[in-house]
Every structure is written in structure tokens, then in C-alpha cells.
C-alpha positions in Angstrom: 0.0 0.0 0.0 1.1 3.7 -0.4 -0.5 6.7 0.5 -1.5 9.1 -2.0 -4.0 12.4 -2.5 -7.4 12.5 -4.4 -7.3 15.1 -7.3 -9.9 16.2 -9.3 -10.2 17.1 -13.4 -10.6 20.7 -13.9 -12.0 20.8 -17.1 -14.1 18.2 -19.6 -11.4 14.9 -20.1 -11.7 15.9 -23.7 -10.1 18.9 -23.0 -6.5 18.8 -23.3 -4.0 19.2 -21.6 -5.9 17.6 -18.8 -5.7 19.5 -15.4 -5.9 18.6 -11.9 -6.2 20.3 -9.2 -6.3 19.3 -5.0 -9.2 18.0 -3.0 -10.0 20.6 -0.4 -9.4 19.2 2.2 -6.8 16.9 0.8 -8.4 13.4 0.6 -5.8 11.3 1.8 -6.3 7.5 0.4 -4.3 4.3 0.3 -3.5 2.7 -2.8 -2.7 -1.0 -3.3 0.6 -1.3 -5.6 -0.9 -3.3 -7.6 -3.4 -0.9 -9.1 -1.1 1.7 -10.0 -1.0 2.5 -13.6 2.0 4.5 -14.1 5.1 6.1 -10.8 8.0 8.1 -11.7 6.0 11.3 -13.4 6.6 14.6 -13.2 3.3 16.8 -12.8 4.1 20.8 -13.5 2.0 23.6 -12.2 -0.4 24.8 -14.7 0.2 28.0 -16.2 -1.9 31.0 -16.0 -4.9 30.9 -18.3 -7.6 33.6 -19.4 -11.1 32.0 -18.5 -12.1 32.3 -14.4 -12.1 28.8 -14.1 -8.6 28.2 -15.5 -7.4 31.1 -13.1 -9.4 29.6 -9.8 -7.7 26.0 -11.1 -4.1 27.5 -10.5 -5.0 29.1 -7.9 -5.7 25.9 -6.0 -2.7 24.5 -7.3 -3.5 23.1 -10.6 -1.2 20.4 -12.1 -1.1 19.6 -15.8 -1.1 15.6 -16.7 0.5 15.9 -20.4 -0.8 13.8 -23.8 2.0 11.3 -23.7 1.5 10.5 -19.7 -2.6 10.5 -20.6 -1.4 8.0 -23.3 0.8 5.5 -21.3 -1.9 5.1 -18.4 -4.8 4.7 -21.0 -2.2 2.3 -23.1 -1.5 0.3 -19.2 -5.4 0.4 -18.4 -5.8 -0.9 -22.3 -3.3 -4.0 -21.1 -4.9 -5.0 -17.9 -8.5 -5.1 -19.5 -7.3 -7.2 -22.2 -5.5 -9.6 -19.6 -9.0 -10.1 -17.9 -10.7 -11.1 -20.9 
């Protein structure tokens, strides 16, 4: 198990790049290791953006998850389905 923090999508998940921004209050969970999908990423800060919801998003923190990480996870999630069937 490893402990890790709920985040939620900002925007539509058709709406790239996909952003992510802190539960308030954190929601603190605990993760089997055998459901993660994908360690070792790098999530940067979202930059400033013009609509109010983009700018209340960074405000809270706002992370950016880019196409190719989206990609790997859906590729992983792709993997494990087909292993089930």
C-alpha cells in the first residue's frame, strides 16, 4: 500500500492538456501497488490561463497531466482489461 492524494479534473477529459487540481481538504487515500497504472511522473503547475475557471484552477494549485503520460496510463489500463478477458 502507499499513501497518495485525491485530485480532481478541472476541465471536460476531452479537454487537453488535462488538469488537476487538489481535494480541499486533501483526501488522503491508500493505494494498493498493484493498481497503479504508471510512478516516476513529473506533474508541473499549470500556467496561468484567461477563463475564471482556469485562473481559480491555478490558484488551487493546478497540475497539468501531459498527452503522452494520458497516453501510457490509457495504453496500461488498455493492457490490464485485455489480460482479464
Amino acid at each position: 500500500m502507499i499513501d497518495a492524494f485525491y485530485y480532481n479534473i478541472v476541465f471536460a477529459p476531452s479537454k487537453k492538456p488535462l488538469m488537476y487540481t487538489p481535494s480541499s481538504p486533501p483526501i488522503r487515500v491508500r493505494v494498493p501497488t498493484h493498481l497503479l497504472l504508471i510512478a516516476g511522473f513529473s506533474t508541473p503547475l499549470a500556467p496561468p490561463g484567461k477563463s475564471v475557471q482556469h485562473r481559480a484552477a491555478v490558484a488551487k494549485g493546478a497540475v497539468i497531466i501531459g498527452d503522452h503520460l494520458h497516453d501510457d496510463i490509457l495504453q496500461e489500463l488498455a493492457v490490464r482489461a485485455a489480460r482479464l478477458e
